[in-house]
N, C-alpha and C positions, 0 to 999 in steps of 0.2 A: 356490652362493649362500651367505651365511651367513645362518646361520638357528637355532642352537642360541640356546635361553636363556640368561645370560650364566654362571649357577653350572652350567648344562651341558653347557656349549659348553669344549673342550679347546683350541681355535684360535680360531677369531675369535669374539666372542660376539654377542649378537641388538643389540647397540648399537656393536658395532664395537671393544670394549676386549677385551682379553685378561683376564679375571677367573670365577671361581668362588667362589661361594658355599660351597662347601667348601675353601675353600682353607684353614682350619685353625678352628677352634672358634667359641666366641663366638656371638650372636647377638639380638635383643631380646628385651630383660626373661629374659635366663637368669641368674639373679638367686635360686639357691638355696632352700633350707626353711630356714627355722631350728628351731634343735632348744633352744634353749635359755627360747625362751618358745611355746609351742604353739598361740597364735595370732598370733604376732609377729612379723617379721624383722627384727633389727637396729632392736629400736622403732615398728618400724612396721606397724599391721597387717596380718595377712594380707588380708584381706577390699580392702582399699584397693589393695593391691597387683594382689591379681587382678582387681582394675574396670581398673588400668591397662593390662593385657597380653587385658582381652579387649575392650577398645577399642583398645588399639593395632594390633594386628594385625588389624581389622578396618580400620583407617586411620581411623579417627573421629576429626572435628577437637578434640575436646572431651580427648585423651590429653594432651598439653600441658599445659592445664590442672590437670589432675588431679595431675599430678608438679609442679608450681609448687606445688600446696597441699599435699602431702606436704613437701616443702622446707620451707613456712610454717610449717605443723602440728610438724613434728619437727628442727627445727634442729638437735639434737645426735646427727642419723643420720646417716650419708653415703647411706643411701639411696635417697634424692631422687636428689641427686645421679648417684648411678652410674645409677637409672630416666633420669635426662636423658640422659647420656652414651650407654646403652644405643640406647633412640630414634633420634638421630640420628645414631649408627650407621647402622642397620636404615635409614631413610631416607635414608643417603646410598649404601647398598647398592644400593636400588631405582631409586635414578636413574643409576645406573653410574657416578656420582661425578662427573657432567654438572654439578651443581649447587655452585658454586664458594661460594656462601652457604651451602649443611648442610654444606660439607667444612669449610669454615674453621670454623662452629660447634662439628662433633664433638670438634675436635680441641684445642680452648678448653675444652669442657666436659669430656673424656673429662682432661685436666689439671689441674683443678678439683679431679674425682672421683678422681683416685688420691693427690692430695694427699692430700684431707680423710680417705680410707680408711686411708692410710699413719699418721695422724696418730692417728688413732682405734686402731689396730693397733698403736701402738707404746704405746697405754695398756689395749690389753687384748690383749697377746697370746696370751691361750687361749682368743678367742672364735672358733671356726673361721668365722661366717657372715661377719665382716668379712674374713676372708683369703679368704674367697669371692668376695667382692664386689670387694676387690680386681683376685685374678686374673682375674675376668670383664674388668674395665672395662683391665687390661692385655694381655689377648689381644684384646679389640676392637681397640684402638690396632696392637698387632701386627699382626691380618691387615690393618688399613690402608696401613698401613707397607707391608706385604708387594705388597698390590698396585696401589700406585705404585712398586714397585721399588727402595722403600729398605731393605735386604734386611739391611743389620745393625744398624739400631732396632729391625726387626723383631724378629729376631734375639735379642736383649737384653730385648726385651719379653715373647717369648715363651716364654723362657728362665724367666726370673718368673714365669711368668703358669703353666706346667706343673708348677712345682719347688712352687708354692703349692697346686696340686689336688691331686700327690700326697702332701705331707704330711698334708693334711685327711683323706685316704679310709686314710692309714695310720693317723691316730691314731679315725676314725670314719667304718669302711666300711659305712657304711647313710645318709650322705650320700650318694644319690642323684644328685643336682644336677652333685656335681662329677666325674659318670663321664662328662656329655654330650661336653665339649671333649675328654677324652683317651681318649674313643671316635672322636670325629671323623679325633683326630691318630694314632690306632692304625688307623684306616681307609686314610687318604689318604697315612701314611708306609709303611702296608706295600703299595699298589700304588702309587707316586708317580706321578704326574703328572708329564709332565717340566720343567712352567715349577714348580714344587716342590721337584725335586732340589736345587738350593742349599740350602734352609730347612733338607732332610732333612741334608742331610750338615753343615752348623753344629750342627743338634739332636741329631747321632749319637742319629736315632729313629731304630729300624727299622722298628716298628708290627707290631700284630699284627691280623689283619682282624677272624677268628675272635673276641677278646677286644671289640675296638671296637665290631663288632655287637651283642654283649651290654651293653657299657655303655651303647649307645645305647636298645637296649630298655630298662634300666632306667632311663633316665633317664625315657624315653615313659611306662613302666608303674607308677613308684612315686617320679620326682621331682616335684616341685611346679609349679614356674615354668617346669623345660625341657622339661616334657613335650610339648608343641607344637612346641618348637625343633626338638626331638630328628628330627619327624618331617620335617622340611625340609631336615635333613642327611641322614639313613637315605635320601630320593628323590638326596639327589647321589649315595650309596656305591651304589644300585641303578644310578642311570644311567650314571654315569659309570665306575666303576672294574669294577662287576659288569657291564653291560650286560643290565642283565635289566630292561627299559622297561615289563613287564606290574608286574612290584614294585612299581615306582617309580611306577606309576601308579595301584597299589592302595593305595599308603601317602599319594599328597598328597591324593586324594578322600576320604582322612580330616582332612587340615588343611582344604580347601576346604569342608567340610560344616561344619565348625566357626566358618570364618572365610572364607564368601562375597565379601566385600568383599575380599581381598587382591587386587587387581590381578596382583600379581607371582607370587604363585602359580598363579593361573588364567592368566596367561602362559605359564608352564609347563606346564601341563595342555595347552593349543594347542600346543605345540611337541612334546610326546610325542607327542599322536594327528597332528600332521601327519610324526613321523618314522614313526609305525607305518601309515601311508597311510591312516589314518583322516580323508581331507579335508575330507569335510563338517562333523565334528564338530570340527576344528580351524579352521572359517573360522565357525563359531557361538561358539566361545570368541572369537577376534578381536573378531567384534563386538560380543560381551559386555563384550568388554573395552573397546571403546573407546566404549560408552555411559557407564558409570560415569564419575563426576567423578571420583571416586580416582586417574582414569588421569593426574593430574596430577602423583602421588606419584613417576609413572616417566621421567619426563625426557624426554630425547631418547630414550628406549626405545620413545615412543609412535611416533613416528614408524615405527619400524622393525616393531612392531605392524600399520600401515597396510599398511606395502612386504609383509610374506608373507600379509595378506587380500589383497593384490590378488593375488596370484603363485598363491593358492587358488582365487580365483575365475575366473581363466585353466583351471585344472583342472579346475574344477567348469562348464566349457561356459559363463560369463560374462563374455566380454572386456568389455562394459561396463562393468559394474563396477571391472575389474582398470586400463581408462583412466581411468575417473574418479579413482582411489585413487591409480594415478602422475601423472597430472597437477596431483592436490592439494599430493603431496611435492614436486613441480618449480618450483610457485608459492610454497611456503608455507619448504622446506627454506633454510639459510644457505648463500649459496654454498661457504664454506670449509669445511663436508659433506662433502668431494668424494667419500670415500666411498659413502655413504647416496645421493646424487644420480648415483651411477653408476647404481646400481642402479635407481632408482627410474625413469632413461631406459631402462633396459631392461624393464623392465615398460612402461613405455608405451608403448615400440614395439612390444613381443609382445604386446600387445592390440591392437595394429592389425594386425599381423601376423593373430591370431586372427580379426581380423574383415573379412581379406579385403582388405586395406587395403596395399598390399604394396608400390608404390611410395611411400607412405608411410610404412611404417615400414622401409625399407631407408634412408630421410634420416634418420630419428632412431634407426637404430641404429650411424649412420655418426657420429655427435653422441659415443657414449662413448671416453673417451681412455682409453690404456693407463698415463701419468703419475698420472691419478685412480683408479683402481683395475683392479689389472692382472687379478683374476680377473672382473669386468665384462667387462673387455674383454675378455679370451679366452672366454667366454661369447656376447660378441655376434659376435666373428669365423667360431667354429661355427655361429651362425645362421645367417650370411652367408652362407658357404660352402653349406649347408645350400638355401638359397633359392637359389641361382645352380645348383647342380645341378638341382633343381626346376623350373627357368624352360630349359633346355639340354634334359631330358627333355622337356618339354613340346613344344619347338619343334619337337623327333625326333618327334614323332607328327602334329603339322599336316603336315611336310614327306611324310610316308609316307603320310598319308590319305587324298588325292584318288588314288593309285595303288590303294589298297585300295578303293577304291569301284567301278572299273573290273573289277574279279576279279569270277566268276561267283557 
């Protein structure tokens, strides 16, 4: 089944696209210190800034807001700007880019925002927070880029977007900020990933792991704005590249303590504990998750949310549940799904299966095609096979019984 989170999933991800969250820097509101006014960045206050990033990653509807009036407030920042661009990023991340309205916005505003940066940059070229801001709002674009598969925008963006962190942290290595992305990219180019290889061999990165771990600590431990980011990548470089899932799970129940309300995180926290067989405590995140309204920040990811509480609850000795939850996806999913609807007849019939129900669910698990999703189906034909042995065994022992009952 698939079932990794989508930034932790190497193949298929928890909404059916091939993407990671790690897939190279970037992130919301990673958006630098400034050093040049000490409670400032780029004009605008610090203080204002941190109300944005600790409502946004919280998903409070009210972060919007808050960056419109910085916008208002400071017309001659770009940093408004790049706070917008940044956002709907991040929320075009959590819907897996299902949401054809945040994809075509980020990508307006994140244009916007390199503009006005660019413009600003060329009338103050020694202010490093603008070349910051910059290169953040041009590695967002990048791993965009990246993961729709347009691979040499990407490419060119992200080319920019590295050649501008490192001159910063040459000319001022106690910019903190700008070690998070090329920690990321010293992670994920020194164990690449293989849907990556491309990126890595246009970037002639090598990456260094050892180093990128360090930058990511210091970005956690003594950057400003990334210090949160920091901790959302450091759980992909544990899960993914390191495979050490106890890490990764000790490093996001430090962003979840901080920022309960992330749906998308606490998605992940369910996806760890149901890879480390911790079932129960991964079908109570589920439906933690899918009480919150935030869970609307996640797209079509909700749905796929629904498909492994039921597939948990199957485990956990309640096929009712586990019917009710694929019979919800079968009524409520778009046909053109076909993915997500394979699956989600297979859950239904293994709750019926589960409860006994067996000439019923050998008809609905004779329903998944192998055109709509061939690992479904080879999933339901093991079943098949599985129950027909089942039912062959069984007859072998009526047939032999009334003989065993004649013996002394």
């Amino acid at each position: 089944m698939p079932g990794q989170l989508r930034c932790l999933d190497l193949k298929r991800t928890v909404s059916g696209r091939s993407h990671c969250v790690g897939v190279l820097l970037l992130g919301l509101l990673a958006l630098g210190p400034g050093s040049l006014w000490a409670d400032r960045f780029l004009g605008v206050p610090r203080e204002d800034i941190q109300e944005v990033m600790d409502l946004g990653y919280n998903l409070d509807p009210r972060t919007s807001g808050l960056i419109d009036q910085i916008i208002e407030d400071y017309p001659e920042s770009p940093m408004g700007l790049c706070l917008k661009a940044a956002r709907l990023f991040r929320l075009d991340d959590y819907a897996e880019g299902t949401d054809e309205d945040v994809s075509d916005q980020f990508q307006a505003a994140s244009d916007i925002a390199i503009e006005v940066s660019k413009d600003y940059y060329n009338r103050n070229p020694q202010d490093p927070e603008v070349r910051y801001a910059l290169a953040m709002c041009e590695l967002n674009l990048a791993r965009y880029y990246i993961d729709h598969g347009r691979w040499l925008s990407g490419f060119f963006k992200a080319t920019s977007g590295l050649g501008h962190l490192k001159a910063i942290l040459k000319e001022h290595p106690d910019f903190h900020d700008a070690k998070m992305p090329l920690g990321v990219a010293n992670c994920f180019l020194d164990k690449t990933p293989a849907y990556l290889k491309p990126l890595a061999a246009l970037l002639r990165f090598s990456g260094n792991m050892e180093l990128g771990l360090q930058q990511l600590e210091d970005a956690e431990t003594k950057g400003f704005l990334t210090r949160y980011e920091s901790l959302y990548y450091q759980v992909s470089v544990q899960w993914i590249l390191l495979e050490d899932k106890e890490t990764a799970a000790e490093i996001l129940d430090r962003f979840i303590e901080r920022f309960p309300r992330n749906v998308d995180a606490v998605a992940m926290r369910s996806h760890l504990d149901r890879k480390r067989e911790r079932f129960a405590e991964a079908f109570e995140g589920y439906q933690y998750i899918l009480s919150l309204p935030e869970i609307s920040y996640l797209g079509e990811m909700r749905d796929w949310v629904v498909l492994h509480s039921g597939n948990l609850a199957i485990q956990l000795e309640k096929p009712e549940i586990g019917l009710e939850k694929g019979l919800e996806l079968l009524e409520s999913v778009e046909q053109s799904r076909k993915e997500l609807r394979a699956w989600a007849q297979v859950l239904y019939a293994n709750s019926l299966l589960h409860l006994g129900r067996r000439d019923e669910a050998s008809e609905q698990f004779a329903k998944v095609r192998r055109r709509d999703n061939p690992d479904a189906f080879k999933a339901t034909t093991r079943i098949l096979e599985e129950m027909a042995r089942d039912q062959e065994a069984a007859q072998s022992v009526r047939v032999e019984a009334p003989g065993s009952e004649l013996e002394p």
